[in-house]
N, C-alpha and C positions, 0 to 999 in steps of 0.2 A: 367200282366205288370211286377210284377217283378222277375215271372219267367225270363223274356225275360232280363230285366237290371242287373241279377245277372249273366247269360250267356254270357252277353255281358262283364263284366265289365272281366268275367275270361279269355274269350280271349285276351282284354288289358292286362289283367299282363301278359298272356305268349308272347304277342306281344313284351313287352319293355324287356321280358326277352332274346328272341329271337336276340333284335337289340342290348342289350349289350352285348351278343357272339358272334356276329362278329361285333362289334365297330360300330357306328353308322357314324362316320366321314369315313369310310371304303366304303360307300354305294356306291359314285359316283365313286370310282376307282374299281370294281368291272366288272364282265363281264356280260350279258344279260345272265339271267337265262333259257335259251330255251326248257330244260324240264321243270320248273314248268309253260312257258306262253305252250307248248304243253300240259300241266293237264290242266293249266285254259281253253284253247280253248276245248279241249274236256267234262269238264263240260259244255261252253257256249253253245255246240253242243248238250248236254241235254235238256239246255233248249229250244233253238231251234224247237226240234222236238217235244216238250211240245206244242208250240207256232203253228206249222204247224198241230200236228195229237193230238184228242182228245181224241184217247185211251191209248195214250202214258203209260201213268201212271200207267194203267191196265194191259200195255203188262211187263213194266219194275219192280215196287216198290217191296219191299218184304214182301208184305202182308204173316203171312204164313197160309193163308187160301189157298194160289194157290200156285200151283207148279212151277217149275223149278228153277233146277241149280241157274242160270243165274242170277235169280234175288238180290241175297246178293252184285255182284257188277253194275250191272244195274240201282240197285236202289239210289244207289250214285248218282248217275249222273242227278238223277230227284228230281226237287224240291217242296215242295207243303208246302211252308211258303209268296203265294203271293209276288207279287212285293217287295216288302223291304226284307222278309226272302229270297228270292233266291238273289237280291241285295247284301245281307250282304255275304250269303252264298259266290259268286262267289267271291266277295272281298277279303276276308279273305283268301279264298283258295289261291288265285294268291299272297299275302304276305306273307302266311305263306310257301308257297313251295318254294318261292323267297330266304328266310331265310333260309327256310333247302338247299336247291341246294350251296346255295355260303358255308355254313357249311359243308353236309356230301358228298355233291355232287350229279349230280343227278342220277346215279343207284342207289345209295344208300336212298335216297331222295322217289326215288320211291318205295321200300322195304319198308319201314316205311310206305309209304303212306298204303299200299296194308296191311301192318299188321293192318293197324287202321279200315281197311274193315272186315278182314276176323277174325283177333283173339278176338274184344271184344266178340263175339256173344257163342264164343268157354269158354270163361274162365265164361263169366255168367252162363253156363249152368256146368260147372264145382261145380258153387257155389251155384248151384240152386238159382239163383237170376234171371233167364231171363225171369219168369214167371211177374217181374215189370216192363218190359220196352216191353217187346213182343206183345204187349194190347194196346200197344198206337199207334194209327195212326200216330203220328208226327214222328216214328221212323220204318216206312214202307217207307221213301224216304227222300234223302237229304245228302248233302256232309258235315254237317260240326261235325260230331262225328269222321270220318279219318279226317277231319283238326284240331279237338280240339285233337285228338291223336299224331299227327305231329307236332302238336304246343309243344304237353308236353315233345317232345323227347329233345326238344331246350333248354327247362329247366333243365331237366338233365343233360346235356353236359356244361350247366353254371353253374350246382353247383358242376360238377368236373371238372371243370379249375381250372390249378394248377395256383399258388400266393398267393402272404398275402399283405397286407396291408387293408386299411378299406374300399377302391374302391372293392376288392374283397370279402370282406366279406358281405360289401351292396347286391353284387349280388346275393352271395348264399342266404341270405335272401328273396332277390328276385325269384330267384328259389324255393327253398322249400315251398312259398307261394302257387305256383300251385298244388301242387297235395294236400293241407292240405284244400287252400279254393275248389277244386274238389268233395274232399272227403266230405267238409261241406256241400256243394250242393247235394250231393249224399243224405244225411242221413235227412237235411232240407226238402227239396225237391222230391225226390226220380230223379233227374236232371240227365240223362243219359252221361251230358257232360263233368260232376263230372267226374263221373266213368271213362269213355275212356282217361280222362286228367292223373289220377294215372294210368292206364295199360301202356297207354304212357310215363306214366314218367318214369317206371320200365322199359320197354324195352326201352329205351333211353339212362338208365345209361348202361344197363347190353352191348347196342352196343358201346357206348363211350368206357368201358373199352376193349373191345374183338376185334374194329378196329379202335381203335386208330395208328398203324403203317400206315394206308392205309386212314386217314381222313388228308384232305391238307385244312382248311379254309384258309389260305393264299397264297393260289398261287395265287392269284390277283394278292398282293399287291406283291408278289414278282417279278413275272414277266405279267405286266401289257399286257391287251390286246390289241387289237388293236382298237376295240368297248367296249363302256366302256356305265354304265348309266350317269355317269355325261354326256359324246359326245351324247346320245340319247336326251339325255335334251335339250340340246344347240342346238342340229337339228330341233327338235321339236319346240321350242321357237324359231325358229329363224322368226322374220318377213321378208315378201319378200318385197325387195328394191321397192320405188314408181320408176315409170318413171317418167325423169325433165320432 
């Protein structure tokens, strides 16, 4: 239990850190994020075939008692935290990629995502640490170590937003939160989502500085689209008229 509530509570803070790098009053003028709802449909289509075929699991996760390739990004996509953890999981995935899409955009969106797949597995074994997280079933399948890694890049890019005043100094506060409570979860816990939130956080800063010429979070608001989420809102809510 509180494995699961200290997990929980770190993705909120990357979440509020996330909403205060692109402004939260920003949301509804903003354009439909259609690469992060294409991640989120293609995780739901994980679970899906979870739900249709019962070897699924077997054929996809990355146990590494069984082979292939395939399965370090396969195993993403399938969930085995029961109804609430793939709930949460698919949730979080579809806000956090929402965030990053309207921030770094989404090719670039997707590159982070695909780092938070393929590099943590890389730098553990760099540091001979993959021998503590390798062993555990819960980290043979499931999306949300690339979304805690995704999440972390969004902190980074908040605690290098240029300003001063004490609105911006809250945030870096808010930022540097994440990878320090990460890290306390790491060493507490031995919590793999510690870990991937600080490798996140680092390759987050180090792409904030290196494509900052080529990162637009405000093309929204500068030139608004034509489909916005506030209009999908209003479609959505809208009741249909009775007949007199």
């Amino acid at each position: 239990m509180v494995f699961n509530v200290t997990t929980a509570g770190l993705m909120v803070l990357m979440f509020k850190a996330g909403l205060a790098l692109i402004g939260e009053g920003t949301v509804g003028r903003r354009r439909l994020p259609w690469t992060a709802i294409g991640l989120t449909a293609v995780a739901l289509g994980g679970v899906l075939t979870q739900l249709c075929w019962s070897g699924a699991m077997d054929a996809f996760d990355s146990d590494p008692a069984k082979s292939g390739w395939w399965r370090v990004i396969t195993s993403v996509f399938m969930q085995n935290g029961g109804i609430g953890g793939a709930t949460w999981n698919i949730a979080t995935l579809a806000v956090i990629a929402a965030l990053a899409e309207w921030f770094w955009g989404g090719p670039l969106m997707l590159g982070l995502f695909a780092a938070g797949i393929l590099l943590p597995q890389h730098i553990d074994a760099l540091f001979g640490s993959s021998d503590r997280t390798d062993t555990d079933p819960r980290n043979f399948a499931g999306s949300s170590g690339a979304t805690y890694f995704l999440a972390a890049t969004l902190a980074a890019a908040l605690l290098l937003r240029a300003g001063t005043g004490k609105a911006v100094r809250t945030d870096r506060l808010l930022a540097l939160a994440a990878p320090v409570a990460g890290l306390a979860l790491w060493f507490a816990q031995s919590n793999g989502h510690g870990l991937v939130t600080a490798y996140g956080f680092a390759l987050g800063a180090l792409v904030r500085v290196l494509a900052a010429p080529v990162i637009r979070p405000d093309r929204d608001l500068q030139q608004p689209p034509r489909t916005t989420m506030a209009s999908l809102a209003a479609v959505v809510g809208r009741r249909p008229r009775q007949a007199d």
